[in-house]
Structures are given as C-alpha cells and as structure tokens.
mmJSON file of the N, C-alpha and C atoms, coordinates in Angstrom:
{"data_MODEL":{"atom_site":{
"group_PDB":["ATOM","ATOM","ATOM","ATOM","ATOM","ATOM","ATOM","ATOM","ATOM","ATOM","ATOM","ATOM","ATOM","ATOM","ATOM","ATOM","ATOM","ATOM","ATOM","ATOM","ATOM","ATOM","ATOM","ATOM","ATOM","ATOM","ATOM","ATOM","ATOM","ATOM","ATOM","ATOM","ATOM","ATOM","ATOM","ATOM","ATOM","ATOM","ATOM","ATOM","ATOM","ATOM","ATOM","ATOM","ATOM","ATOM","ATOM","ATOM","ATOM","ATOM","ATOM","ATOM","ATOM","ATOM","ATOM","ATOM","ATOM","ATOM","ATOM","ATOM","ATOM","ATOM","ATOM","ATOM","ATOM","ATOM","ATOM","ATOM","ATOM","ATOM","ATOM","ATOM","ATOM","ATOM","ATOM","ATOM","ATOM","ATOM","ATOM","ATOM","ATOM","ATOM","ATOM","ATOM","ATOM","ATOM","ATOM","ATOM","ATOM","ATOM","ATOM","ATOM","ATOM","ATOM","ATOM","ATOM","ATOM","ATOM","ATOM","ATOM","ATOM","ATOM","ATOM","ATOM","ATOM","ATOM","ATOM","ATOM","ATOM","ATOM","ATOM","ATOM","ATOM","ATOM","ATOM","ATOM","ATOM","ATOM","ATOM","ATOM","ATOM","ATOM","ATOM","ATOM","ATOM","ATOM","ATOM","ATOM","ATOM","ATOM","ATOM","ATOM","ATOM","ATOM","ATOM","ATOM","ATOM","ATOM","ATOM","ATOM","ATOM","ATOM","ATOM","ATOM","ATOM","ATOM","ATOM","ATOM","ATOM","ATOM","ATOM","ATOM","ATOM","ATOM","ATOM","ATOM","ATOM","ATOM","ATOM","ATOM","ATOM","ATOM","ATOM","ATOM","ATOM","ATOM","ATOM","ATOM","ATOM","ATOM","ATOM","ATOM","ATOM","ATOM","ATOM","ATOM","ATOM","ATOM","ATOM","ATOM","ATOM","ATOM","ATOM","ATOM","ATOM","ATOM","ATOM","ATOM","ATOM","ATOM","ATOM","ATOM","ATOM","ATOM","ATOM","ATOM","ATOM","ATOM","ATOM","ATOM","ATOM","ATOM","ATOM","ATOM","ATOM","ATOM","ATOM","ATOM","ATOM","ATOM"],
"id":[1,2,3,4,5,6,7,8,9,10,11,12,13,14,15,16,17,18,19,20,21,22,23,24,25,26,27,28,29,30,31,32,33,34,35,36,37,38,39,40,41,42,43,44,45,46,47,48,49,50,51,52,53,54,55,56,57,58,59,60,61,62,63,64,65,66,67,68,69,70,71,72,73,74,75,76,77,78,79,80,81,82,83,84,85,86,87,88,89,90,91,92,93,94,95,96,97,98,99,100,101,102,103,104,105,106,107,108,109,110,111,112,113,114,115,116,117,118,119,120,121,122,123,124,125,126,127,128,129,130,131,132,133,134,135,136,137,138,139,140,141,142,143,144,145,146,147,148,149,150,151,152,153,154,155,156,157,158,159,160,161,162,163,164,165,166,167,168,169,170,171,172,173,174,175,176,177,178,179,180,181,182,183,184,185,186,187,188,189,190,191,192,193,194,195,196,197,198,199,200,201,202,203,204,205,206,207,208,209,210],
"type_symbol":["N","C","C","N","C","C","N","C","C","N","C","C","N","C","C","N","C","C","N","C","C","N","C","C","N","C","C","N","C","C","N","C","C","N","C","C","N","C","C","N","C","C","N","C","C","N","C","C","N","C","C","N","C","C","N","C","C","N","C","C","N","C","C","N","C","C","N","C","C","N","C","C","N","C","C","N","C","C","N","C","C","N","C","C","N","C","C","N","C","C","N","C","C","N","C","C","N","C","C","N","C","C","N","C","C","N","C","C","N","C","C","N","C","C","N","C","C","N","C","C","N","C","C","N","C","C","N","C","C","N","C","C","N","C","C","N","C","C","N","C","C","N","C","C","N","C","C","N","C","C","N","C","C","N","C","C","N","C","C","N","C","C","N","C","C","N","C","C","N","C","C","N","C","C","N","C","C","N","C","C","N","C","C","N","C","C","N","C","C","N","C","C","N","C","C","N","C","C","N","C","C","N","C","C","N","C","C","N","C","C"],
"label_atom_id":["N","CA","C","N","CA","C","N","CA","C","N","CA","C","N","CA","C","N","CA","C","N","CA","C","N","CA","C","N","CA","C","N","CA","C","N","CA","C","N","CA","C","N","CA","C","N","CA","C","N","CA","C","N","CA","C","N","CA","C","N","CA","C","N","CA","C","N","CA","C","N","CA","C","N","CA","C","N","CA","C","N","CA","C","N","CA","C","N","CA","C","N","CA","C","N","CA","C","N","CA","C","N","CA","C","N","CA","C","N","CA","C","N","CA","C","N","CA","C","N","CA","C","N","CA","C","N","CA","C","N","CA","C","N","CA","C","N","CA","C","N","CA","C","N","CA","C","N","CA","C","N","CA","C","N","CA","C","N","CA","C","N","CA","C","N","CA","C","N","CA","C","N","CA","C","N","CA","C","N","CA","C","N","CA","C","N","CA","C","N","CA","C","N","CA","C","N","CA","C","N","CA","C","N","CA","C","N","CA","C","N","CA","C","N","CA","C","N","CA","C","N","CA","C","N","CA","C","N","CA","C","N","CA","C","N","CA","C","N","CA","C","N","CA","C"],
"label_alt_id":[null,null,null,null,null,null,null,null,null,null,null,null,null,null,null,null,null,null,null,null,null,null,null,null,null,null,null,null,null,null,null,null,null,null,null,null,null,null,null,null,null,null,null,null,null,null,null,null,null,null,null,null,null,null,null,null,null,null,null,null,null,null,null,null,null,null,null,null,null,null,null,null,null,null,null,null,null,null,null,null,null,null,null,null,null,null,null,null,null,null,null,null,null,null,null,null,null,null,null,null,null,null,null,null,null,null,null,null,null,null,null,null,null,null,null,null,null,null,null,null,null,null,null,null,null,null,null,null,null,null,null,null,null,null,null,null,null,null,null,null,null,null,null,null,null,null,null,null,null,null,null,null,null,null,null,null,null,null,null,null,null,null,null,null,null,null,null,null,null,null,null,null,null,null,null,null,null,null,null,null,null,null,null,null,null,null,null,null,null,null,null,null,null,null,null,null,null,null,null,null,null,null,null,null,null,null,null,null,null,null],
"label_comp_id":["UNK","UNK","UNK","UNK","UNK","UNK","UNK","UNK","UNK","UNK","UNK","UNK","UNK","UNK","UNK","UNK","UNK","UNK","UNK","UNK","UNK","UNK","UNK","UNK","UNK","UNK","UNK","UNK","UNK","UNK","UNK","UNK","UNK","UNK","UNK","UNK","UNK","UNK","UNK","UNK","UNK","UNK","UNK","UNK","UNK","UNK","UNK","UNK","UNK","UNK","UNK","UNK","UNK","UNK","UNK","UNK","UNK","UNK","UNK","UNK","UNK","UNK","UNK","UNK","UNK","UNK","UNK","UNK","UNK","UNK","UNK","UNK","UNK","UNK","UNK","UNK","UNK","UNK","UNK","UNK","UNK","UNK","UNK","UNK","UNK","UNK","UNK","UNK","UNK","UNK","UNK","UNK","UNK","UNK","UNK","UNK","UNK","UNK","UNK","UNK","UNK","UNK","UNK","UNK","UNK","UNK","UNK","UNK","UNK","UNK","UNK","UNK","UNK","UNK","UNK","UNK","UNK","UNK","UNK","UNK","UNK","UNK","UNK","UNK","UNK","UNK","UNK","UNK","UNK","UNK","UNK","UNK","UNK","UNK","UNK","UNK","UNK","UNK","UNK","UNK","UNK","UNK","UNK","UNK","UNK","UNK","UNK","UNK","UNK","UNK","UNK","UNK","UNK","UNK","UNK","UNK","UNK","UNK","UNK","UNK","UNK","UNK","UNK","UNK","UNK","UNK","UNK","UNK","UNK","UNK","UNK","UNK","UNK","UNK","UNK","UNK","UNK","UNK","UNK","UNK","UNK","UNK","UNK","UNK","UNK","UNK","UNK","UNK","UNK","UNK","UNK","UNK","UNK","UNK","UNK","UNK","UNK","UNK","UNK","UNK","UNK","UNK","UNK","UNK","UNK","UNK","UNK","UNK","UNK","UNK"],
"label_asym_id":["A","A","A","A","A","A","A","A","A","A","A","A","A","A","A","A","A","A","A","A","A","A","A","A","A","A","A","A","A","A","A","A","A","A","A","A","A","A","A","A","A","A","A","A","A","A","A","A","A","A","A","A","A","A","A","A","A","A","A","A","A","A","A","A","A","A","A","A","A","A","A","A","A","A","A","A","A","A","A","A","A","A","A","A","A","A","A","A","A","A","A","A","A","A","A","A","A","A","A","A","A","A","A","A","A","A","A","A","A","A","A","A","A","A","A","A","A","A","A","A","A","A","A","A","A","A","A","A","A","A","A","A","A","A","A","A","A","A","A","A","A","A","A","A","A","A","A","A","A","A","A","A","A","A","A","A","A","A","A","A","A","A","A","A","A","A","A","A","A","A","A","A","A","A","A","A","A","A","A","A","A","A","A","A","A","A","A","A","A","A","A","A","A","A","A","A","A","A","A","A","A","A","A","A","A","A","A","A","A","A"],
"label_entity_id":["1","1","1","1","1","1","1","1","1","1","1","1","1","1","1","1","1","1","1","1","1","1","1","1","1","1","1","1","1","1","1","1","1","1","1","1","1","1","1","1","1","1","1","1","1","1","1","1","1","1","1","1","1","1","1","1","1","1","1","1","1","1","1","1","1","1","1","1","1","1","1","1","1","1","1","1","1","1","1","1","1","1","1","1","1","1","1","1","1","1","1","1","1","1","1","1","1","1","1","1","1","1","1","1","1","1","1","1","1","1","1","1","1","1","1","1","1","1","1","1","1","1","1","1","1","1","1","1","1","1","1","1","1","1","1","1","1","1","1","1","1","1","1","1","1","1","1","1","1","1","1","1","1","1","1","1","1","1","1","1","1","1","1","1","1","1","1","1","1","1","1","1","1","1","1","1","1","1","1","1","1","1","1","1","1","1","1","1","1","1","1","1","1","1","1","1","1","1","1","1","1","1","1","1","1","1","1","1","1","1"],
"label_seq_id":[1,1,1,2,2,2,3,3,3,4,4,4,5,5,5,6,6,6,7,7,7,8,8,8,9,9,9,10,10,10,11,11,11,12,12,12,13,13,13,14,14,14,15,15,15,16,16,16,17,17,17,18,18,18,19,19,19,20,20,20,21,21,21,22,22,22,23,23,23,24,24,24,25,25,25,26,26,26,27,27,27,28,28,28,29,29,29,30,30,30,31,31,31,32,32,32,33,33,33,34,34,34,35,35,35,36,36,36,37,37,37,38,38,38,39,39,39,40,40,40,41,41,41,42,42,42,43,43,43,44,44,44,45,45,45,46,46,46,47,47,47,48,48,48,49,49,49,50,50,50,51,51,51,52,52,52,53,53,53,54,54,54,55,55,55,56,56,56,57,57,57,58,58,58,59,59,59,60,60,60,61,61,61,62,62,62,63,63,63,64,64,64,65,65,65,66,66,66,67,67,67,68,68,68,69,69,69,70,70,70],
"pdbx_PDB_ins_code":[null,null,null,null,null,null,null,null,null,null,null,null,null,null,null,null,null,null,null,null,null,null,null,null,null,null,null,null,null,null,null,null,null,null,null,null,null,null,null,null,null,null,null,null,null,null,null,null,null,null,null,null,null,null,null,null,null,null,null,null,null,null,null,null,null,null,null,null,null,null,null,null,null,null,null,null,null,null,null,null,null,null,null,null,null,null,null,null,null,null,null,null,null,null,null,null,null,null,null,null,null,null,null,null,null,null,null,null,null,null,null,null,null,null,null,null,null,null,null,null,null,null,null,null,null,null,null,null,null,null,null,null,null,null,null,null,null,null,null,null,null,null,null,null,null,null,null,null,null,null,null,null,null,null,null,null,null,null,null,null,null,null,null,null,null,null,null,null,null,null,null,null,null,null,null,null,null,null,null,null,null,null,null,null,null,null,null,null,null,null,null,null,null,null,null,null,null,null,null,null,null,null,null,null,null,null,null,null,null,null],
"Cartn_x":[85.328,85.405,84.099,84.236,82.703,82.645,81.148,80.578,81.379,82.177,83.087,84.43,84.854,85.687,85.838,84.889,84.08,83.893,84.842,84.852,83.609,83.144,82.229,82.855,83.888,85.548,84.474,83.376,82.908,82.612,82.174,81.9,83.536,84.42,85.894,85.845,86.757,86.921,87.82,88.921,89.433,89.179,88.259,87.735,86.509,86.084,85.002,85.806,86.791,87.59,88.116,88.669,88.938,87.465,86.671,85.139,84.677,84.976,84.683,85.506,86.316,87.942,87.203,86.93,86.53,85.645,84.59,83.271,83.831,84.383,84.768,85.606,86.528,86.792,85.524,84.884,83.883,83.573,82.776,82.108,83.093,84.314,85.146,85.103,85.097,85.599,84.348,82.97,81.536,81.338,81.865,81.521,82.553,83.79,84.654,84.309,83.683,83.001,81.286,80.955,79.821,80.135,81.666,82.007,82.849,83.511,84.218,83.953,82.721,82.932,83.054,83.72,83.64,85.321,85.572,86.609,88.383,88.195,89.113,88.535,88.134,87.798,88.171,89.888,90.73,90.996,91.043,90.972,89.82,88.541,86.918,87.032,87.106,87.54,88.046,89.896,89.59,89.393,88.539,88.082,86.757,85.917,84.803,86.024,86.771,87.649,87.713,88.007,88.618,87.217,86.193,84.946,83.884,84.625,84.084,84.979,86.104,87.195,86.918,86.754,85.989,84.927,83.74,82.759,82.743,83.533,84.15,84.699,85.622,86.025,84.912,84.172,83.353,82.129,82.129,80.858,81.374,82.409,83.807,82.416,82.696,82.342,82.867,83.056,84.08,83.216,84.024,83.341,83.482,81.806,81.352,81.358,81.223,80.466,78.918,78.536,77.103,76.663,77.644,77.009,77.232,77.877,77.846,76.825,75.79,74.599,73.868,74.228,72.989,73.394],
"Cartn_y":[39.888,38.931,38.923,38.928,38.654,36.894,37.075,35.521,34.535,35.595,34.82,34.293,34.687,34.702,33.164,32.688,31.413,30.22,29.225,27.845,26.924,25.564,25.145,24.23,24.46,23.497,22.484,22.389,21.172,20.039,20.405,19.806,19.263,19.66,19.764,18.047,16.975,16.209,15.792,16.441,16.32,16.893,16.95,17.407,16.306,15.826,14.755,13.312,13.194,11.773,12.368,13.398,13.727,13.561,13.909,13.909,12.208,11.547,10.191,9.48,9.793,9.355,9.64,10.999,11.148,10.579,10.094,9.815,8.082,7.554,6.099,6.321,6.963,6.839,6.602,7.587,7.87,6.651,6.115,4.676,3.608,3.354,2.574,2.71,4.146,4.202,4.194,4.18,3.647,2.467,1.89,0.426,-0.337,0.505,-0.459,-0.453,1.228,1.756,0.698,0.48,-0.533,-2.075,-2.564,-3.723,-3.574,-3.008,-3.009,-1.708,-1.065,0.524,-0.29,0.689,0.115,-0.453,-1.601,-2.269,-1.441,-0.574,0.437,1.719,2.094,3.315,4.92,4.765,5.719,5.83,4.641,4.14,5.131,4.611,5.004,6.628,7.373,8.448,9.12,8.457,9.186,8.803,7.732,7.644,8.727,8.811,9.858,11.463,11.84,12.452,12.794,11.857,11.934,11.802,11.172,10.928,12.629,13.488,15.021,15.595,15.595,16.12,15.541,15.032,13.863,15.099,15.077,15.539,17.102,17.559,18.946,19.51,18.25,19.016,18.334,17.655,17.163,18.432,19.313,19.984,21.381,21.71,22.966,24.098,24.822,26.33,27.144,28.343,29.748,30.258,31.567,32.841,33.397,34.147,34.386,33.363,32.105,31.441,31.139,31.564,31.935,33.069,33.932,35.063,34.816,33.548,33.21,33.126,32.859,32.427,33.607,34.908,35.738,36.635],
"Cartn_z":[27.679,26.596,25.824,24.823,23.516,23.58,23.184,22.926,22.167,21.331,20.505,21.113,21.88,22.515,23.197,23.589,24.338,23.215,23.266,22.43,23.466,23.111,23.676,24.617,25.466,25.98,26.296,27.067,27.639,26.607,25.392,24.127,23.534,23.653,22.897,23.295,22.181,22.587,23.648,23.976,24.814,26.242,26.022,27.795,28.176,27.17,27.285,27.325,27.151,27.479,28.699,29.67,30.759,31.573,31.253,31.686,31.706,30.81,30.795,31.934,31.978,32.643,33.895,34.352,35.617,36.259,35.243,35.941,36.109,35.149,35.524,36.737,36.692,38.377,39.54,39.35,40.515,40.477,39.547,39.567,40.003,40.256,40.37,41.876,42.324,43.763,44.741,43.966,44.561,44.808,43.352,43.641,44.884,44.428,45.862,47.053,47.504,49.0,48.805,48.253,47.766,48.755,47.96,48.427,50.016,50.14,51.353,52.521,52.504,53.46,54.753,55.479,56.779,57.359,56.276,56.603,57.192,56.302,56.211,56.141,57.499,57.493,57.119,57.42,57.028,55.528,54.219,53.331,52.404,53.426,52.674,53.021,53.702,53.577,52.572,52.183,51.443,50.079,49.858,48.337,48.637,49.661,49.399,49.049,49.769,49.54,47.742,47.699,45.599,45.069,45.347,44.426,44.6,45.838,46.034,45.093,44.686,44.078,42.535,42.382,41.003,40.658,41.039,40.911,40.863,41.747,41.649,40.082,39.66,38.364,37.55,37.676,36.61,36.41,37.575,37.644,37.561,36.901,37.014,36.028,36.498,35.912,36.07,34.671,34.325,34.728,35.324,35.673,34.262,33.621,32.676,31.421,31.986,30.871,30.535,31.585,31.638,31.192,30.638,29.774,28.593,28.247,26.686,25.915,26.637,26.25,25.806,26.537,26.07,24.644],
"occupancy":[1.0,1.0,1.0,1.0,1.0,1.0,1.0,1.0,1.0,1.0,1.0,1.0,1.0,1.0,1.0,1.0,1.0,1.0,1.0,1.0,1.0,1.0,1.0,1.0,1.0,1.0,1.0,1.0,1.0,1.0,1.0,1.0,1.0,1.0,1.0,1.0,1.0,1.0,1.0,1.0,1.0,1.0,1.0,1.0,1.0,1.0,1.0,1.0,1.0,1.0,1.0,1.0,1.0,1.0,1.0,1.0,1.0,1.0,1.0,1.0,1.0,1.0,1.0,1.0,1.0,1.0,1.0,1.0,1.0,1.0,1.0,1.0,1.0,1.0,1.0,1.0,1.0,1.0,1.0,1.0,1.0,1.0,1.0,1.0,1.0,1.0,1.0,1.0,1.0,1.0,1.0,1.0,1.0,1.0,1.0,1.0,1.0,1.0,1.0,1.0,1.0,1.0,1.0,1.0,1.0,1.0,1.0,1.0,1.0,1.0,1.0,1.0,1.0,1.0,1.0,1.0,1.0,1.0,1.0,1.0,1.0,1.0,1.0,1.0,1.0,1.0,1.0,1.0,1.0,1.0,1.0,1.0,1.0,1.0,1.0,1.0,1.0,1.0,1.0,1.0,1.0,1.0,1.0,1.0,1.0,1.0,1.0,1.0,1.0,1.0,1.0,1.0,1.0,1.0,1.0,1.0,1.0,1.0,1.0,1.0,1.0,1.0,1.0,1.0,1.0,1.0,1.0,1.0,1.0,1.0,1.0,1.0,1.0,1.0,1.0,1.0,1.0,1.0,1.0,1.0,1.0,1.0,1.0,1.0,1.0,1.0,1.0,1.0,1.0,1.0,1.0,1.0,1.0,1.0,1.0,1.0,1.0,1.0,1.0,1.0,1.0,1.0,1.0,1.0,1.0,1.0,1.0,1.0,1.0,1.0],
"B_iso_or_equiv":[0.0,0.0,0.0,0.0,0.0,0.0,0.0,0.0,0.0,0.0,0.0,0.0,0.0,0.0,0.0,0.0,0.0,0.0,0.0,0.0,0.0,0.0,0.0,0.0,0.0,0.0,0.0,0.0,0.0,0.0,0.0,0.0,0.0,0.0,0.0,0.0,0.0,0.0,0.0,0.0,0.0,0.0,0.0,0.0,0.0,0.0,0.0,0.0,0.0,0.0,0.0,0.0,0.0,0.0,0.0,0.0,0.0,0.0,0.0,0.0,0.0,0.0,0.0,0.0,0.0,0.0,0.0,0.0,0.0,0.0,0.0,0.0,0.0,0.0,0.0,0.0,0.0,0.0,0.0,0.0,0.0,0.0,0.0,0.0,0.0,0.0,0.0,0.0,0.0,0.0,0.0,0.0,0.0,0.0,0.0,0.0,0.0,0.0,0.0,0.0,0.0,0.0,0.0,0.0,0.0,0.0,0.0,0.0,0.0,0.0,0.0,0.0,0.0,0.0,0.0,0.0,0.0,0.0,0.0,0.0,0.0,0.0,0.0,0.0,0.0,0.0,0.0,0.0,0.0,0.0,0.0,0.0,0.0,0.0,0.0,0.0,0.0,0.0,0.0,0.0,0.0,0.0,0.0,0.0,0.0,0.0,0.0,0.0,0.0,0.0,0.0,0.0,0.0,0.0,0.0,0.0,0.0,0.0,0.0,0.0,0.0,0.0,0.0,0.0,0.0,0.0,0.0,0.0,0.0,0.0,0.0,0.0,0.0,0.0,0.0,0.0,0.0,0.0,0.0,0.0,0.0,0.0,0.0,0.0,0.0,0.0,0.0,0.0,0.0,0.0,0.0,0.0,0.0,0.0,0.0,0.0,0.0,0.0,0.0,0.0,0.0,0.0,0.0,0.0,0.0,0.0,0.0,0.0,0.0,0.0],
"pdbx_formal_charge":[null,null,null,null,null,null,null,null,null,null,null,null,null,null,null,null,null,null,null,null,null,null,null,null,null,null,null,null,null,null,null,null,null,null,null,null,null,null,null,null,null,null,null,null,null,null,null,null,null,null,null,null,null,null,null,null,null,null,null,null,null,null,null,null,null,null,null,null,null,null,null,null,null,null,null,null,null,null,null,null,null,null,null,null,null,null,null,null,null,null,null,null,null,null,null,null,null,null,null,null,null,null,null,null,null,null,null,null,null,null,null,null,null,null,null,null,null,null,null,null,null,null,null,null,null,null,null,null,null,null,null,null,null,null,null,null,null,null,null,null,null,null,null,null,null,null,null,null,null,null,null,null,null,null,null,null,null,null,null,null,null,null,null,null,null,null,null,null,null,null,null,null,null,null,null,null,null,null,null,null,null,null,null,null,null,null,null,null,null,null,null,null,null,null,null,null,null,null,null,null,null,null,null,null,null,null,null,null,null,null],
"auth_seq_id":[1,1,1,2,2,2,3,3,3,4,4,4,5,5,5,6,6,6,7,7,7,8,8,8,9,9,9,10,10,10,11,11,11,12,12,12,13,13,13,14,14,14,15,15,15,16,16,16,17,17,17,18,18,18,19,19,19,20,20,20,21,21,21,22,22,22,23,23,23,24,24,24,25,25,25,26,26,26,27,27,27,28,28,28,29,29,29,30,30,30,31,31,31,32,32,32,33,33,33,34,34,34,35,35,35,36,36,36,37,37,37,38,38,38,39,39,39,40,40,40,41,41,41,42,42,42,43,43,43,44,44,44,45,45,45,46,46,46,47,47,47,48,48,48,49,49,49,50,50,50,51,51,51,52,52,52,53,53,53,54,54,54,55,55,55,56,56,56,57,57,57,58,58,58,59,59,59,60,60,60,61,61,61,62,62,62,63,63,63,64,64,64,65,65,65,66,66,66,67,67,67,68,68,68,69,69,69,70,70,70],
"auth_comp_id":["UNK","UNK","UNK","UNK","UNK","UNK","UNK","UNK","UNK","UNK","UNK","UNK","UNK","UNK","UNK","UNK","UNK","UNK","UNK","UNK","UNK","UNK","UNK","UNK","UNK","UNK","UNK","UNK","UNK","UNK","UNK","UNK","UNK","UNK","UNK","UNK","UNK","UNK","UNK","UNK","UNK","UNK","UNK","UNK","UNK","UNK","UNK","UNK","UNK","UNK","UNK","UNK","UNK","UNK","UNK","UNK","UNK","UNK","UNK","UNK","UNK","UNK","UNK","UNK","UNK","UNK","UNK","UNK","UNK","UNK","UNK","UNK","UNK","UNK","UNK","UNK","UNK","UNK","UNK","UNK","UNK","UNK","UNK","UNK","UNK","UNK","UNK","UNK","UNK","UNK","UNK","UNK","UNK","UNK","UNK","UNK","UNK","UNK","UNK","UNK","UNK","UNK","UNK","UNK","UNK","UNK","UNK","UNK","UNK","UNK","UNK","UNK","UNK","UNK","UNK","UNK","UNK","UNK","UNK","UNK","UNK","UNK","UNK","UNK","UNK","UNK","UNK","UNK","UNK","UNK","UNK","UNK","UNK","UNK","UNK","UNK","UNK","UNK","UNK","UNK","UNK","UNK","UNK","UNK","UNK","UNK","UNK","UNK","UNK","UNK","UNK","UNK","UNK","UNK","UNK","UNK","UNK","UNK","UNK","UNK","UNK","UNK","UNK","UNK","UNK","UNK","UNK","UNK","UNK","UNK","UNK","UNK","UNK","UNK","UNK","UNK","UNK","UNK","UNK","UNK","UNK","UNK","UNK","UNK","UNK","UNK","UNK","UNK","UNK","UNK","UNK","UNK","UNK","UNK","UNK","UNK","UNK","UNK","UNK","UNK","UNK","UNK","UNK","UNK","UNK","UNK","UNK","UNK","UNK","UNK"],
"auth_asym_id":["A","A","A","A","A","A","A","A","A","A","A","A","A","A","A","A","A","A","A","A","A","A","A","A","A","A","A","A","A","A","A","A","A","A","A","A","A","A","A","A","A","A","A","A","A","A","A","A","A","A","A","A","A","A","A","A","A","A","A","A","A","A","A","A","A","A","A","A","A","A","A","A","A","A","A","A","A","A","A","A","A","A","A","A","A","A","A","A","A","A","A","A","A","A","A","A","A","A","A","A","A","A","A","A","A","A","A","A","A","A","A","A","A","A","A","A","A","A","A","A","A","A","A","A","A","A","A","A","A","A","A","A","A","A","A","A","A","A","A","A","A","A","A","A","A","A","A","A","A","A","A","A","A","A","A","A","A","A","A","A","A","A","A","A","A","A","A","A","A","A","A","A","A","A","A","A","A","A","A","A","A","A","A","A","A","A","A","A","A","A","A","A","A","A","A","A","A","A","A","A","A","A","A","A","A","A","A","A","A","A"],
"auth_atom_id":["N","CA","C","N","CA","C","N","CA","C","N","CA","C","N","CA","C","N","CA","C","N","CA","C","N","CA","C","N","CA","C","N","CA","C","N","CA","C","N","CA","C","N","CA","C","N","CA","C","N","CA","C","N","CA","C","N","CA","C","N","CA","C","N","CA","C","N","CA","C","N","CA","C","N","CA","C","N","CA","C","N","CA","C","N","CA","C","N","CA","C","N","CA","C","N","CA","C","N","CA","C","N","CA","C","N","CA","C","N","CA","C","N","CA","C","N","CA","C","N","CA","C","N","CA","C","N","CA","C","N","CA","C","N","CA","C","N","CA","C","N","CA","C","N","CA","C","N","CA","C","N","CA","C","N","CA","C","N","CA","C","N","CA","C","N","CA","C","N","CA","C","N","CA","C","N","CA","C","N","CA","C","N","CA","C","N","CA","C","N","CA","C","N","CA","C","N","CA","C","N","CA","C","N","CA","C","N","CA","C","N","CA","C","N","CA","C","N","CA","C","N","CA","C","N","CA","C","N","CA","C","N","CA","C","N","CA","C","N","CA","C","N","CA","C"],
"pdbx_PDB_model_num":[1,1,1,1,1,1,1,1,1,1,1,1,1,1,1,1,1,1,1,1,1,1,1,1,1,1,1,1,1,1,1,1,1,1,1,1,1,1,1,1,1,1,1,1,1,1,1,1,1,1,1,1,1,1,1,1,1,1,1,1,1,1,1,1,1,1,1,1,1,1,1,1,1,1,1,1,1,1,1,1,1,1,1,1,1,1,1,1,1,1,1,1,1,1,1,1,1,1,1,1,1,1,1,1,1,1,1,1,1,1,1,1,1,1,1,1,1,1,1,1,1,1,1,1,1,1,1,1,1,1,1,1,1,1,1,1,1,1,1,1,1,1,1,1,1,1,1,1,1,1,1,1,1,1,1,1,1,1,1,1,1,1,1,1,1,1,1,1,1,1,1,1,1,1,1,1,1,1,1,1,1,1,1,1,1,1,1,1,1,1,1,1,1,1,1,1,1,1,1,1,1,1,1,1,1,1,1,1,1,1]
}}}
C-alpha cells in the first residue's frame, strides 16, 4: 500500500465518538470498581475484563501504519 493509500481513521469523526464512547466506559467501570471492589468479586473481574478489552481497542494498531509516516 502507498502513503496514500492510508486515511488518518484515528482522526475520522467517527472513530473519535467510538473512542470517546470507549474511554467513558472505562471511566464508568473504574469509578464503580472505585465504589464497590471486593463486594462482588466475580462481578469486578469481569469489569477489569471489559476495561482490558476497552483499552485494547482504544490502543488498536494496523500493521503498516507506521510506515505511513515515512
């Protein structure tokens, strides 16, 4: 693929309201493990579960989008 080939998707608006979307999750499912860890142990699981999976697509990288750059 050429440089051209490569749109800026992380910049696209619709990946930045999926990106917004995601990260308010995370923060939703911190603050609850914040208020209640412990209580429901099987529960807190798996919100760490989804807040690794959260962060996973929030932190997503293409193979050869790092050669866009050069």
């Amino acid at each position: 693929m050429n440089k051209s080939d490569f749109i800026d998707w992380k910049q696209h608006p619709v990946t930045q309201v999926i990106f917004s979307q995601l990260q308010q999750r995370i923060n939703d499912l911190q603050s609850i493990l914040g208020q209640s860890a412990g209580m429901y142990p099987i529960q807190d699981s798996q919100y760490v579960g989804a807040i690794k999976a959260y962060l996973d697509m929030v932190q997503i990288e293409f193979e050869g989008e790092e050669d866009k750059n050069d």
